[in-house]
N, C-alpha and C positions, 0 to 999 in steps of 0.2 A: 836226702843229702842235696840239698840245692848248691846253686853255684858259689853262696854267701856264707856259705857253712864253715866252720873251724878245717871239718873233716875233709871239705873238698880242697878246700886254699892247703893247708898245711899235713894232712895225708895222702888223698887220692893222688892230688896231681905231683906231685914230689915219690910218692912211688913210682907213678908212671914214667915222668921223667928216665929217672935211674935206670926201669925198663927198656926204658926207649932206646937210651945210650948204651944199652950191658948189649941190645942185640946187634948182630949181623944187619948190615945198610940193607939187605935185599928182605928183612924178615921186619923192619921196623914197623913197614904200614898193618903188616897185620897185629903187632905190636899196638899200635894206636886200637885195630880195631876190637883186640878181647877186650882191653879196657873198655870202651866203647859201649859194648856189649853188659861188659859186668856193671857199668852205671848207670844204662839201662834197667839192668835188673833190680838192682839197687834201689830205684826209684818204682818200678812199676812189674815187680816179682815176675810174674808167669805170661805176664801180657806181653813179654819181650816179642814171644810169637807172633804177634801182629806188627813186629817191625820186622821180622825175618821174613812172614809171610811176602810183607810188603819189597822186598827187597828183591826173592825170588820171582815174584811176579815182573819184580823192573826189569830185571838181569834177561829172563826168558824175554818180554815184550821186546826188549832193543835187538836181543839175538835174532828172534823172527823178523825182524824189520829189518837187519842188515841181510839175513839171508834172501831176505823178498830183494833186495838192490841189486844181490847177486845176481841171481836168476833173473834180472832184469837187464843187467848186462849182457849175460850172455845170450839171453833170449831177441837182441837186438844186434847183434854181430852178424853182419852181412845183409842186412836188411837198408832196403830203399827209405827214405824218408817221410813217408807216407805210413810205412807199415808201423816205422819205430813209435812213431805219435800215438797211433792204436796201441801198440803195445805196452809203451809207458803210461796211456789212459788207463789199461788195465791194470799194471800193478801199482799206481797211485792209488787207486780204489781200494786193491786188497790192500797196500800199508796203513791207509786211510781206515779200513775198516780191523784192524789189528789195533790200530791206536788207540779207536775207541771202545773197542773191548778190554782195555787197561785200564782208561780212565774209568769205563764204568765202573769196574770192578774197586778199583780204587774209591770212588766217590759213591760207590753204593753199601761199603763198609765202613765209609766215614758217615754217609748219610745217617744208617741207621745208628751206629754207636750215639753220635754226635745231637742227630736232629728229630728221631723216630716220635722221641714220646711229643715232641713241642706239635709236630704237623696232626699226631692223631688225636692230639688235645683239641687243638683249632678246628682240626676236620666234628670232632664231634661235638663240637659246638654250635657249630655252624650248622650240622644238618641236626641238632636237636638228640642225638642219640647216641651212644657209646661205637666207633669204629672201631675196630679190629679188639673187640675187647677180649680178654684174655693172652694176646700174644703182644707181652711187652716186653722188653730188653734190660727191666732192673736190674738183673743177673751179670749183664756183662758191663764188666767196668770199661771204661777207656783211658788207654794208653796215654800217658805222657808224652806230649811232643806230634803226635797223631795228625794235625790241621798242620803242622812247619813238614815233619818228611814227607805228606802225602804230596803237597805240593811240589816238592823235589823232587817227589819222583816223575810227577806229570812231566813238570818241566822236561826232565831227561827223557822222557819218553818222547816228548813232542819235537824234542831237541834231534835224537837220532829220526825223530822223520822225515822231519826237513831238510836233513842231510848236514845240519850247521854242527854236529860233532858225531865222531866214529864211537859204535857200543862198546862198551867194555867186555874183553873175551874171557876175564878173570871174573868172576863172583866176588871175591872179596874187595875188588876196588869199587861195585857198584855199591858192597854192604858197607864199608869206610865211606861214602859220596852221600850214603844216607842218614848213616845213624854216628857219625862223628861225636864224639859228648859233648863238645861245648855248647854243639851248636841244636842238641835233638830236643831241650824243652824250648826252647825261646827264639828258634833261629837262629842268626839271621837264615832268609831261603835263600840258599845259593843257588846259581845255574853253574851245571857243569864246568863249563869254560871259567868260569870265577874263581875255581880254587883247585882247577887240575895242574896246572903247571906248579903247585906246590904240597898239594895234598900227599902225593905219592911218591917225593923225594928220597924221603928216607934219609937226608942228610943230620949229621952230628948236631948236637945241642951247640948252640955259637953262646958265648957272653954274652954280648948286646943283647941278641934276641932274648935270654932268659931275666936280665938286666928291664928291658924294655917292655917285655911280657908283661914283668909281676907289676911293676909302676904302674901299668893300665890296670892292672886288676883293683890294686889297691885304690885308684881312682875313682872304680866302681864301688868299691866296697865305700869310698867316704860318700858318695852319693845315695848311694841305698841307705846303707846304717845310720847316718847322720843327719840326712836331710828328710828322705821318702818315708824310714819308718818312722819318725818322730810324725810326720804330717798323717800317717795313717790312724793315728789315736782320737786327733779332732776330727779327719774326714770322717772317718766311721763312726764315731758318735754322733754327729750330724745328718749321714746319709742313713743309719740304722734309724736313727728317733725324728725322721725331717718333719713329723706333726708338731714336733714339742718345740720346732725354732721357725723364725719365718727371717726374711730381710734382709740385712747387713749380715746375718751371722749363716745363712744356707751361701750367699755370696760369696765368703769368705772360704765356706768350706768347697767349694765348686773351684775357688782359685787356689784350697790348698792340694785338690784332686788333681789338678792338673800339675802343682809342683808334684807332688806323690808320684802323680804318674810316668813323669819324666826323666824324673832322677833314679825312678827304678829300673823303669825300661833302659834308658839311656846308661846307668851305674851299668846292669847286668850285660847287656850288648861288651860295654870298657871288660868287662871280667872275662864273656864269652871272644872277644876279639884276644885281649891278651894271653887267656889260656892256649890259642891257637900258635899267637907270637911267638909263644916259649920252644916248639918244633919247628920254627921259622915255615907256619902254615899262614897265608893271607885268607881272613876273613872277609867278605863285604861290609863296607861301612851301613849302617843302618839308620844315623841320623846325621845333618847336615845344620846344625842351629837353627831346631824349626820355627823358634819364636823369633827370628829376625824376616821371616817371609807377610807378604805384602800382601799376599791374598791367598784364600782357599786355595787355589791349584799349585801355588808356589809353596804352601806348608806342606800338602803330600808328598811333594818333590823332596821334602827337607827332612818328613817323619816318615819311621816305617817305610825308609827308602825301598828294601829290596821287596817291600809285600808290594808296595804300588811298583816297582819296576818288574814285578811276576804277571801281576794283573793288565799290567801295559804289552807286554810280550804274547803273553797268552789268552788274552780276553778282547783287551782294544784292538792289537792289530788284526787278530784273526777279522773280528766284527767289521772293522774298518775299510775291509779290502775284500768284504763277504759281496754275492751277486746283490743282494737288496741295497746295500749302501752304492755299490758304483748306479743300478737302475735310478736311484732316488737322486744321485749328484746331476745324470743325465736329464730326468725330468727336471730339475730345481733348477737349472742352470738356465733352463729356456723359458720357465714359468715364474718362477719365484726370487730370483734376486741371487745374487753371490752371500749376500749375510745370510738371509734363510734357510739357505743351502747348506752354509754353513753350522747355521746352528740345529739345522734336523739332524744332519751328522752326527752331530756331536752329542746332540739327543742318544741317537739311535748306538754308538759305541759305548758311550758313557752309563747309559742307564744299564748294562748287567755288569759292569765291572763296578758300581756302589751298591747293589744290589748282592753281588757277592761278597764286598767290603762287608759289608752288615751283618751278610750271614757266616761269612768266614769268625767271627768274634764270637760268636757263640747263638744258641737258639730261645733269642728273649725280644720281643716286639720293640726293646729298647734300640737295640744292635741293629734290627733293619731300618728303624728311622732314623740313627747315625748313619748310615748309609746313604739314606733318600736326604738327608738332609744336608751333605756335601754336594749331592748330587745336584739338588736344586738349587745351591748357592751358586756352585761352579757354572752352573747353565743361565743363571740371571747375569754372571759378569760377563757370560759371551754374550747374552742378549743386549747389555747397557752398553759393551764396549766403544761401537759408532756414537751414543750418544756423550759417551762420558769424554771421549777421544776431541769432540764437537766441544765440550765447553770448557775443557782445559785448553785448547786451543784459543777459542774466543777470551777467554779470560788471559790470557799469557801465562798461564801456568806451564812451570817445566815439573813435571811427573818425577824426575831425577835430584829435586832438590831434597835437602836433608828434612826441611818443613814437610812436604808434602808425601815424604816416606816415611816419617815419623807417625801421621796422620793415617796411613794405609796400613801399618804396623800394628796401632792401636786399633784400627778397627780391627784386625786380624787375630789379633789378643779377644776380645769381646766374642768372637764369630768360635773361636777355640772353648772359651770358658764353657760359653752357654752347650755348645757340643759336647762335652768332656762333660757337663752336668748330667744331662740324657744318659751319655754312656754308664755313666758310674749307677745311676739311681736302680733300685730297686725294682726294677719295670717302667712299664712307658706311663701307668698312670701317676705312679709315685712322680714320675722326673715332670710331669707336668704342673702337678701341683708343688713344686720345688720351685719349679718355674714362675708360676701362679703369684706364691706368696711373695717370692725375690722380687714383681716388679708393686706387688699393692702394698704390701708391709715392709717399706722399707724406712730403718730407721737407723740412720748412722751414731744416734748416740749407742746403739748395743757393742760397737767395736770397741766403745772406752767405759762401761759401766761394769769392766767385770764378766762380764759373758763368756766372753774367749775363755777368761780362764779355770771355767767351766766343765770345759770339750776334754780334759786328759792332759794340758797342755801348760807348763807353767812360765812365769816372763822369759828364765833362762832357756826355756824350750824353743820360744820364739826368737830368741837373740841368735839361737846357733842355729836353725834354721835359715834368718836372715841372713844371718853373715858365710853360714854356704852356699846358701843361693847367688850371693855378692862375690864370694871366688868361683864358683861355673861362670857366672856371668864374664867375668874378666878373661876369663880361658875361652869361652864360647867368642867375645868378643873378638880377641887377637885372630880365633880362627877364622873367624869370617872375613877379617884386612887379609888372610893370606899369610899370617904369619904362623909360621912352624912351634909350636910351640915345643916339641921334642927337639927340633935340631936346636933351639936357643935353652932347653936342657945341657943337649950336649956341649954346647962353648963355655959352657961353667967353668969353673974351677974344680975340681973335682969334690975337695972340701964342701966346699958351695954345694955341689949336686947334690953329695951324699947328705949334706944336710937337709935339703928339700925333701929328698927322700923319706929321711928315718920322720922329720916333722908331718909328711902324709900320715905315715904308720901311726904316730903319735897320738896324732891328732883323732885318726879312728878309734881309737883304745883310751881316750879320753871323752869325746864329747858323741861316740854313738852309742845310738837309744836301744839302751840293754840293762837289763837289772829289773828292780821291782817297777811292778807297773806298767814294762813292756813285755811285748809277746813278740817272740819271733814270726817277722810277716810273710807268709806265703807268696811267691813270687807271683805277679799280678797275670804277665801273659803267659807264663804257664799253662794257667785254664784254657787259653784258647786253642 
């Protein structure tokens, strides 16, 4: 039952609802969470246990961390200020040392589900001979959603460390903070503070919000159904058979991967945000018009907001403000220059949080050179920066003109494709020789001989893929000047709105890719 489902749009959540509103305001959250729970199961039977597990384990870590504050309170009442230092040295340690016996636990349950057989593959290849053979992990499946709450829960664990939010004395709000349903296959990852002041309300169903809810969903649903599965028929016949095409037409499909992947991601995010809308719950946004960004660091900013805003919180800063970075700012400073300083920095923070990216996606050689390969872009722009700063200067270039953001754009378009190829391929050797042939066999008569329509895909397939892509684009566009485009919804005429309206709906139930010859697509970040 995914989010795209008949049964989810038009049963689950419309049970749920009714549920929602039949209970008592003080019963609703736990309301939200049996559902919760049952689509859970729904989706992933008996392995729910590894979200309960995981839940139990958060709810106790934060418990003991807040009881460690206590007794650290009163353990410094009446004490000079000499002693208190000591004695908050001490139980920073012990909470320090609590903390990381949750993450481990956490990340050595995802390790092994997640990563066991990839490393004892490598590992025994490497030394020539079978490691650990016999104790492999076929047996256990893994969980749905497993890489989105695990990180939730870090988060909330590291969160009550540092003191920046108070645990939860309830269970059930920590098990609602994790396994919410919209949000437990696909994300987005929330931090605590992102979705407390509405998660646990409990107030009534409003109009608007159920109004405004399902328009986003249904938004999602023309972006998936309409645009992302129809591109799924050509990408994957192209990325399954990439011996049998080389040049214009793996090109084509590397740019149809990236529409695919966007319009999924981005569609299912519109459906998981709206589903939340409908109990007037705020979601985190998760994408920001990534293909309007200028460069690598400003597209992660704009894609997969809240995974790069997890790994900035709890990877960068930690690294950033660790004794090896301030010792290494001290020596650079006096040795090496302000940019080198800067850029071993940035080296030194930046290289485990792509390193993570990589292996956060899943355990395939493909994923960590996505990784290394952001990495290394991002690190060449802070290395050129003085230079390029230098001859846009000299040249009288203004960096702000629409020409020369056009130009940073298109590069950034190219820099996404060729990445998004890697990702998608079948491994790192396949995506190489994908690579390989797109730049030696290239022949642009294949895009008009017929080829295309070859891949699954017929002219009307391409026309209404175009011309969806061409209303995102328009809606992506207004968003990014700033304009609302819900509140210039709302100024309609009512006629007028409900008209847009039912024409969304229409519109899905007319031109999305359903019937002979399509298959229902598997949600993409799901797997991860």
């Amino acid at each position: 039952m995914g989010y795209h489902s008949i049964i989810y749009i038009f049963l689950f959540l419309p049970v749920c609802l009714l549920a929602y509103q039949l209970a008592p305001e003080k019963w609703r959250g736990r309301v939200l969470l049996a559902f919760s729970w049952i689509f859970f199961y729904l989706l992933s039977g008996k392995l729910l246990v590894y979200l309960l597990g995981t839940t139990l384990l958060t709810h106790c870590i934060g418990i003991w961390l807040t009881l460690l504050k206590t007794e650290e309170a009163k353990a410094v009442e009446g004490m000079d200020r000499k002693q208190k230092k000591v004695i908050k040295a001490e139980y920073q340690k012990k909470g320090r040392r609590v903390l990381i016996l949750g993450i481990l636990i956490l990340l050595g349950v995802l390790g092994y589900l997640k990563y066991f057989d990839f490393f004892t593959t490598n590992l025994s290849y490497l030394f020539g001979h079978p490691v650990l053979e016999g104790w492999r992990p076929e047996k256990l499946l893994m969980p749905i959603g497993i890489s989105f709450y695990t990180l939730q829960a870090i988060g909330y664990m590291t969160d009550v460390y540092w003191g920046t939010i108070q645990a939860e004395t309830e269970i059930w709000r920590t098990a609602l903070f994790l396994g919410f349903f919209p949000q437990i296959m696909e994300g987005p990852i929330a931090r605590y503070s992102d979705v407390a002041d509405t998660l646990y309300t409990g107030k009534p169903l409003e109009y608007r919000n159920v109004v405004d809810g399902y328009v986003r969903i249904f938004w999602g649903l023309f972006k998936k159904m309409v645009i992302a599965d129809r591109m799924a028929l050509m990408v994957n016949q192209v990325f399954d058979h990439y011996a049998d095409y080389h040049g214009a037409v793996i090109l084509a499909a590397a740019i149809g991967y990236v529409i695919q992947l966007y319009m999924e991601f981005s569609g299912c995010m519109d459906i998981i945000i709206g589903s939340g809308k409908l109990f007037g719950i705020c979601l985190p946004e998760n994408f920001r018009q990534p293909f309007c960004a200028k460069n690598p660091s400003e597209f992660w900013r704009r894609w997969h907001i809240t995974l790069g805003a997890w790994f900035k919180a709890y990877i960068f800063y930690p690294v950033s403000v660790s004794g090896l970075v301030k010792k290494w700012n001290q020596y650079g400073r006096k040795h090496c220059g302000k940019h080198i300083t800067r850029l071993v920095t940035s080296a030194i923070a930046l290289f485990p949080v792509w390193v993570a990216n990589g292996v956060w996606h899943g355990a395939q050689w493909n994923y960590i050179f996505y990784g290394m390969y952001y990495f290394v872009l991002i690190m060449l722009g802070i290395a050129v920066e003085p230079v390029r700063d230098h001859i846009l200067e000299a040249c009288h270039i203004d960096p702000e003109t629409k020409i020369w953001r056009t130009i940073q754009i298109a590069k950034t378009w190219v820099i996404i494709v060729v990445g998004e190829l890697f990702f998608r391929a079948n491994g790192l050797k396949a995506g190489w020789y994908m690579f390989c042939s797109m730049i030696k066999n290239f022949d642009m008569g294949q895009l008009t001989d017929g080829t295309l329509y070859t891949l699954g895909l017929e002219r009307a397939d391409y026309l209404a893929v175009i011309v969806g892509c061409l209303i995102v684009g328009v809606i992506g566009s207004m968003k990014e000047r700033g304009i609302s485009v819900q509140k210039k919804m709302g100024e309609l005429a009512v006629p007028v709105r409900w008209g847009l309206y039912y024409a969304l709906v229409i519109g899905i139930l007319i031109f999305a890719a359903y019937g002979d010859g399509y298959q229902i697509q598997d949600l993409i970040y799901a797997g991860f």
